[in-house]
C-alpha atoms as one frame of an Amber mdcrd trajectory, in Angstrom:
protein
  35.356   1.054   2.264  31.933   0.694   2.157  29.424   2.901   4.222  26.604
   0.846   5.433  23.590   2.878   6.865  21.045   0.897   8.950  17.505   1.750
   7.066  14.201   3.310   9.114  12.236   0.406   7.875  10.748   2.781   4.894
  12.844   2.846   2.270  10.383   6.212   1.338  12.017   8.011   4.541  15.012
   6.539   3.674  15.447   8.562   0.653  13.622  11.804   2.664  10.460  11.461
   0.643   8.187  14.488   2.476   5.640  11.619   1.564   6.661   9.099   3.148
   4.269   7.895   5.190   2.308   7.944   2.300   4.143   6.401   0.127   4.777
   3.650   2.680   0.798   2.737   3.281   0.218   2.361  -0.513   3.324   0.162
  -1.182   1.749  -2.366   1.606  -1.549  -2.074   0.226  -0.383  -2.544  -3.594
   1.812  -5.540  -2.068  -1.469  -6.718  -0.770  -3.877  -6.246  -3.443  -0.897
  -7.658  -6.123  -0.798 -11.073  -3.483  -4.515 -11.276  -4.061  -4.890 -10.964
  -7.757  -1.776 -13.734  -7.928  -3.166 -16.071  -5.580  -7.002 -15.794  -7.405
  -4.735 -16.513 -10.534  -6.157 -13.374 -11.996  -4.583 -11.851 -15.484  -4.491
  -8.144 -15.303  -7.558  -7.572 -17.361  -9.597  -9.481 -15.241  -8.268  -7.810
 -12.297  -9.506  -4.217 -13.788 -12.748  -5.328 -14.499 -13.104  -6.277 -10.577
 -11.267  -3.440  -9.432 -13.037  -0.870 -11.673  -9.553   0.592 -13.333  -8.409
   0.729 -16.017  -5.676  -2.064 -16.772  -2.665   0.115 -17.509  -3.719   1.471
 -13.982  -3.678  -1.983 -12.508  -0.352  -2.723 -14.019   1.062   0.565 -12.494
   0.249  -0.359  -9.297   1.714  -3.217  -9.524   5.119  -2.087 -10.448   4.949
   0.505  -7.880   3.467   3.072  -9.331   0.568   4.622  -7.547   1.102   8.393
  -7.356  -2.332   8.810  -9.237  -4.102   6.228  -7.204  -5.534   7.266  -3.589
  -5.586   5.107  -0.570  -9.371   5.185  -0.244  -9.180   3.501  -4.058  -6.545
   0.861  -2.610  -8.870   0.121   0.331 -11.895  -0.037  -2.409  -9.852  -2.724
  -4.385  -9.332  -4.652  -1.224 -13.248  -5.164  -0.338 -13.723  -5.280  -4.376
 -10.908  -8.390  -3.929 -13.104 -10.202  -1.254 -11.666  -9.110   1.816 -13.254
  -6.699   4.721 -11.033  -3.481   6.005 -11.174  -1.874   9.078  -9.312   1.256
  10.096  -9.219   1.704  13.736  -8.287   5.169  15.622  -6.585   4.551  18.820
  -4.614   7.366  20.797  -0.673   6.839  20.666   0.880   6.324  23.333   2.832
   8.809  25.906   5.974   7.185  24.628   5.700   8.524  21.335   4.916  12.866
  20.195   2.883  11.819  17.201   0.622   8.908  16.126   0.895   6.435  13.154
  -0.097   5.251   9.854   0.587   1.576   9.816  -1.332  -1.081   7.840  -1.800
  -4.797   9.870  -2.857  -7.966   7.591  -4.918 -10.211   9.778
């Protein structure tokens, strides 16, 4: 029989990644960035030239790996891609013990 385990909705968590939360805010914003770059028909080379990296760096973000790239340099590829990013601070609410990290695409 298989054992089917209903996920968190972070497949980071999921696996009990300590950086989860982390990890979970640079997958969206890769995801983002790589939707960009595809829909400006952009090669990879082109892409590092806007996005000031190196193109083996661009290509590992792509595929998911960003260990060595910071959020701040995701949110600097965004506005480097064209688009304007706002982080807003709001308190949580009673509900909930701790607040959250959660990117929004407008």
């Amino acid at each position: 029989m298989i054992e089917i385990e209903e996920s968190s909705g972070s497949v980071y968590a999921d696996i009990g990644r300590s950086d989860a939360k982390e990890m979970l805010v640079k997958a969206q914003l890769a995801t983002k960035i790589g939707g960009i770059i595809k829909a400006r028909h952009l090669t990879q080379i082109q892409a590092a030239e806007i996005l000031a990296m190196p193109q083996p760096k661009v290509s590992e973000m792509l595929r998911g790996k960003f260990r060595g790239i910071s959020e701040a340099k995701m949110i600097d590829c965004l506005s480097r891609l064209g688009r304007d990013v706002q982080i807003v601070v709001k308190t949580a609410p009673r509900s909930r013990r701790e607040g959250r990290v959660e990117v929004v695409f407008a």
